[in-house]
C-alpha positions in Angstrom: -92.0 9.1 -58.7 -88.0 8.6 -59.4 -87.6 10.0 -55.3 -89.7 6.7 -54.4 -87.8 4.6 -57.4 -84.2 6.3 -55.7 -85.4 5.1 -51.9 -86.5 1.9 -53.0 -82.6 1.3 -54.8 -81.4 2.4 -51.8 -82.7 0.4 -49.3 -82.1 -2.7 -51.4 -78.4 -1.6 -52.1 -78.6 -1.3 -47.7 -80.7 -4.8 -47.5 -77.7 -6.0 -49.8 -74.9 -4.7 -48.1 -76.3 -6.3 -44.9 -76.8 -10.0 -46.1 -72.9 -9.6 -47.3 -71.8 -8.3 -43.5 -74.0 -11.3 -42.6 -72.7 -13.5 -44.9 -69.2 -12.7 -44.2 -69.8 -12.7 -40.2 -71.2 -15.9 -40.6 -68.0 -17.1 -42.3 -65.8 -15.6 -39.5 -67.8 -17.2 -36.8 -67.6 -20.7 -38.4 -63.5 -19.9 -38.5 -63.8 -19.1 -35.2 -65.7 -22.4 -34.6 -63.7 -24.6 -36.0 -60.1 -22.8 -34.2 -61.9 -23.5 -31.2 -63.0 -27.0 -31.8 -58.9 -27.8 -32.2 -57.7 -26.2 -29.3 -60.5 -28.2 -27.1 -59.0 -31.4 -28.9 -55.2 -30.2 -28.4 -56.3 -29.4 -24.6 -57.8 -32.9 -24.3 -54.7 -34.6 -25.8 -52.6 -32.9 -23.5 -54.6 -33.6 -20.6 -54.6 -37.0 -21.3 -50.7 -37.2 -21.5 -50.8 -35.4 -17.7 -47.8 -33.3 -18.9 -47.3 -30.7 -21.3 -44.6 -31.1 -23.6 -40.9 -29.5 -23.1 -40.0 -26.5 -25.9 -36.7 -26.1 -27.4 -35.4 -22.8 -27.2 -32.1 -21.9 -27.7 -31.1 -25.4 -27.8 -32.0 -25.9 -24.4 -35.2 -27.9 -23.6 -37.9 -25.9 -21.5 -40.2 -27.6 -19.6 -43.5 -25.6 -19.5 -44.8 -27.7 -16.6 -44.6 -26.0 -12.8 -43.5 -27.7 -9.5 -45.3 -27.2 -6.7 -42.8 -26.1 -3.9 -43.7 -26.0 -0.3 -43.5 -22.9 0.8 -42.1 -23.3 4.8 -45.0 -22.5 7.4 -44.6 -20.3 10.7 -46.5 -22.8 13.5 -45.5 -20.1 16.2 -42.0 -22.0 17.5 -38.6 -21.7 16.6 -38.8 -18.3 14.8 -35.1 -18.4 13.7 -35.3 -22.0 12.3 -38.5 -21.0 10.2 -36.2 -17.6 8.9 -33.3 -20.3 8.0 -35.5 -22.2 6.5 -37.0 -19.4 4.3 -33.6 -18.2 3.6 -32.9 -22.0 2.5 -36.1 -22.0 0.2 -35.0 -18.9 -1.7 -31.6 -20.1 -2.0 -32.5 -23.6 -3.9 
């Protein structure tokens, strides 16, 4: 009888143990949630500016945001003023 009274204290001790993992995974999840929820709202502030905002570094200011630089096309003609133009676009 103390074998099925020892099985019986184990598997609650295991049931036990697994509503704490639960309860603790639950807790990490609603961390998770809630980290989440204010980076959607940072994101949605920022797109609403329509720029991101410079970072100091160094004491210079940084400005995260990329341009978008034309890159020269090849239309077929003029092959050495397309390579002085590419030449140009590396050089700027």
């Amino acid at each position: 009888m103390t074998t099925r009274n020892q099985e019986v204290d184990s598997i609650a001790s295991d049931v036990s143990r697994v509503d704490e993992f639960t309860s603790q995974t639950q807790e990490g999840l609603m961390s998770l949630k809630t980290a989440f929820e204010q980076l959607q709202a940072a994101f949605a502030r920022i797109e609403q500016q329509g720029t991101m905002m410079p970072r100091v570094d160094n004491d210079r200011v940084c400005n995260n945001r990329l341009t978008k630089v034309e890159f020269p096309k090849f239309n077929g003609d003029d092959v050495e003023g397309w390579l002085y133009k590419c030449e140009h676009f590396f050089l700027d």
